[in-house]
C-alpha positions as CSV (number, residue, x, y, z in Angstrom):
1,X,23.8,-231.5,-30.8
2,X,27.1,-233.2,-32.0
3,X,28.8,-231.4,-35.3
4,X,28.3,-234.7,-37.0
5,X,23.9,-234.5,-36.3
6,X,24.0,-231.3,-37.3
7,X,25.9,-232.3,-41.1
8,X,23.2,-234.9,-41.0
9,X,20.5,-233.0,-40.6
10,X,21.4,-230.5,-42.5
11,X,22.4,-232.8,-45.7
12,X,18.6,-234.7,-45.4
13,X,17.0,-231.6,-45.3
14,X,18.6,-230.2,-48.3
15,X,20.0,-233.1,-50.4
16,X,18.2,-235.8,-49.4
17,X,15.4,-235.4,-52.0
18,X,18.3,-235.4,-54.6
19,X,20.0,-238.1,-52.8
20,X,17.4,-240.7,-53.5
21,X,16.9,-239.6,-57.0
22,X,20.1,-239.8,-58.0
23,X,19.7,-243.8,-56.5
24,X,16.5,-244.4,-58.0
25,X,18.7,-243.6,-61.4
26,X,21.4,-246.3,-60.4
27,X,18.5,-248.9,-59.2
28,X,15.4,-248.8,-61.7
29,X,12.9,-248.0,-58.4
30,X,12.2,-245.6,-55.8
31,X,11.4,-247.8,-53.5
32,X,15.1,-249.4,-53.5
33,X,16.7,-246.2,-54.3
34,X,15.2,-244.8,-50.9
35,X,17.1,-248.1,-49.4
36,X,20.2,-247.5,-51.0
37,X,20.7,-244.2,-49.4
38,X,19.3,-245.1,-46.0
39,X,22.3,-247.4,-46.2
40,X,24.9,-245.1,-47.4
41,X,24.2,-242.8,-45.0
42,X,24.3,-245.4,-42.2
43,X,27.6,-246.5,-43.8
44,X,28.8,-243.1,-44.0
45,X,28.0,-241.8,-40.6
46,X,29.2,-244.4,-38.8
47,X,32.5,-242.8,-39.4
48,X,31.1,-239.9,-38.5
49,X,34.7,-238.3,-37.3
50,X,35.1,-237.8,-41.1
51,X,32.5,-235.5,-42.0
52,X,32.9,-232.2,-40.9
53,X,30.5,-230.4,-43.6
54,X,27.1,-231.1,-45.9
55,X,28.5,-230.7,-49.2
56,X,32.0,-233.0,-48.3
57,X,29.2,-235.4,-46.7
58,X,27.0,-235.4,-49.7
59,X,30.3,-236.3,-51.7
60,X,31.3,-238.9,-49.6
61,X,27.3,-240.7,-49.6
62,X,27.3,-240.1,-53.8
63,X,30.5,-242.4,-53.6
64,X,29.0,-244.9,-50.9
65,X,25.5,-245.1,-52.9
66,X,27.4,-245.5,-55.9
67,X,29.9,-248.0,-54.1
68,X,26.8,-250.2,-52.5
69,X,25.0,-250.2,-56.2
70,X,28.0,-252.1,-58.0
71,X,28.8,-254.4,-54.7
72,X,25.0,-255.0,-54.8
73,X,25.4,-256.3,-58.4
74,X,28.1,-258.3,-57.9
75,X,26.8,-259.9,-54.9
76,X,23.5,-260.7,-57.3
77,X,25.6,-262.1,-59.8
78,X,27.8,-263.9,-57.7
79,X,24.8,-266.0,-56.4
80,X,22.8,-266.0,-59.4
81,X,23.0,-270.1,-59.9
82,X,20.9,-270.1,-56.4
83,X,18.4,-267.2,-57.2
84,X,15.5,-269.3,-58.6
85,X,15.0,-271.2,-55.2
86,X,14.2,-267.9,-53.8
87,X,10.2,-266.7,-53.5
88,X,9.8,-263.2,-55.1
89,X,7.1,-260.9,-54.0
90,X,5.3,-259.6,-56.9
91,X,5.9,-255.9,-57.6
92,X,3.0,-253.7,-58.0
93,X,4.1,-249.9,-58.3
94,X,1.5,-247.2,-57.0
95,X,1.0,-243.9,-59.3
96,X,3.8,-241.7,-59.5
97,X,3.3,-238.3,-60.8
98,X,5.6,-238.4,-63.3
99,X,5.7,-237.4,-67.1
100,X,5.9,-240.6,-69.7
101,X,9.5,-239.5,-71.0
102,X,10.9,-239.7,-67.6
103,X,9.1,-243.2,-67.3
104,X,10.4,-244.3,-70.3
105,X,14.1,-242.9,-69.8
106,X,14.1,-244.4,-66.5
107,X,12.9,-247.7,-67.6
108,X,15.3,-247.7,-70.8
109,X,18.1,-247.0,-68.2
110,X,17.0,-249.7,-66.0
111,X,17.5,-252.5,-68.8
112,X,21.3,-251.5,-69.2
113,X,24.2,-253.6,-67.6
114,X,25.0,-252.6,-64.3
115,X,28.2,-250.9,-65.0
116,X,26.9,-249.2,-68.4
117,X,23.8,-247.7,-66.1
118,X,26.3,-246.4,-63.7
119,X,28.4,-244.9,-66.3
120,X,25.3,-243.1,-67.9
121,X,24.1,-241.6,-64.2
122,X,27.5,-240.4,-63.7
123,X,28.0,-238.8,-67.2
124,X,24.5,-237.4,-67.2
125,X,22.8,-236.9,-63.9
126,X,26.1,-236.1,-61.9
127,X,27.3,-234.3,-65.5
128,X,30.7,-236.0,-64.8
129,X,33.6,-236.1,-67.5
130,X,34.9,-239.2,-68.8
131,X,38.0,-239.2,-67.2
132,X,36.3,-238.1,-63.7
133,X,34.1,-241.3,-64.4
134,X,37.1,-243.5,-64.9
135,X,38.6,-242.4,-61.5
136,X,35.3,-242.8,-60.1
137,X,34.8,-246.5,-60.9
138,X,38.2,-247.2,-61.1
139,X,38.7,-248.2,-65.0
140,X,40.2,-247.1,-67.7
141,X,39.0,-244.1,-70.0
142,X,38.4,-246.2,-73.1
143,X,36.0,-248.7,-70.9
144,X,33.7,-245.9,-70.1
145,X,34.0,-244.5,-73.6
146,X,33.0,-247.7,-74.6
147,X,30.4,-248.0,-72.1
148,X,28.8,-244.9,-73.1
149,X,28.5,-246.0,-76.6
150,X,27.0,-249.0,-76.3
151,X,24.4,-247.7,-73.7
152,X,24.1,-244.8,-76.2
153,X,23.3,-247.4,-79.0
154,X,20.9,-249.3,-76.9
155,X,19.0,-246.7,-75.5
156,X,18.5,-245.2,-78.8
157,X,17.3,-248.9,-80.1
158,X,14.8,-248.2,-77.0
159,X,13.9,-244.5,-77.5
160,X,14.1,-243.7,-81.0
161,X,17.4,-241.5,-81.7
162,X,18.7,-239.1,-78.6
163,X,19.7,-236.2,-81.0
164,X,22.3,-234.6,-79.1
165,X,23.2,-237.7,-76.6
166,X,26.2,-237.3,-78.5
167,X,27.0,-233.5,-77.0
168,X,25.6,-235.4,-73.7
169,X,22.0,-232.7,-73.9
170,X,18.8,-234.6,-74.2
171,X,19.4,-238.0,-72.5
172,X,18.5,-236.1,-68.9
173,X,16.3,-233.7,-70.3
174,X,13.6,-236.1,-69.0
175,X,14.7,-236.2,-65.3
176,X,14.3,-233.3,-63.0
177,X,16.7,-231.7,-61.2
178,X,20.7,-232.3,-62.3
179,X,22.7,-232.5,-58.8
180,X,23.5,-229.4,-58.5
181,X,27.8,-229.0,-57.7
């Protein structure tokens, strides 16, 4: 078996369940966060001369998932003016077994902006620092300052006051399992 199928493997086996968490975060649903890392990790392993190791390789497919999320958006917006000629398919989830708090966390995160909600994963699901989200998304320090405030204020207009969201504590309380880096 190739070096590369082995980092594969071995990154599924042992990261995958985080993998699709962690995109369920960025998307609002399992369903597309499960798609949004089947396509990072087609994306990533393509160029599979580049990873050598599971934990680079889970690095590099947190970037990609992360990369494909905001492209994703843009490409939405971008064709917006067209959107309501499209059929949708009504959505109908099946029972998760999940606690309400995590329900309601995920679906407060879901109404953010797409950059706010990407900005909140990274600062409290991938525990990031400001400027480490900054380099991340490629903005200034300020904009994600400002971007955690106002999903801060929103969120709390959603879930009643986040006592320590400030000290970045209780926001993720409700979601199991912080990557773990």
């Amino acid at each position: 078996m190739p070096a590369w199928e082995q980092v594969l493997d071995e990154l599924l086996r042992t990261r995958g369940a985080a993998l699709v968490r962690y995109a369920t975060m960025l998307t609002g649903d399992s369903r597309s966060g499960e798609d949004l890392v089947q396509d990072a990790v087609v994306r990533c392993f393509t160029r599979r001369y580049a990873l050598r190791e599971a934990h680079a390789a889970e690095s590099y497919v947190r970037r990609t998932i992360l990369t494909l999320f905001v492209e994703e958006h843009r490409r939405r917006r971008r064709w917006g003016a067209v959107q309501h000629l499209l059929a949708r398919a009504d959505e109908s989830p099946g029972p998760e077994p999940t606690s309400s708090a995590r329900l309601d966390v995920q679906s407060a995160v879901a109404t953010l902006p797409p950059r706010q909600r990407a900005v909140v994963v990274l600062r409290f699901y991938d525990d990031l620092t400001v400027p480490e989200i900054a380099r991340t998304l490629g903005i200034a320090d300020g904009t994600v300052k400002r971007y955690l405030s106002e999903a801060t204020e929103r969120l709390e207009r959603l879930l009643g006051p986040l006592q320590d969201a400030r000290d970045d504590v209780s926001l993720i309380d409700a979601i199991p399992e912080r990557s773990s880096r």
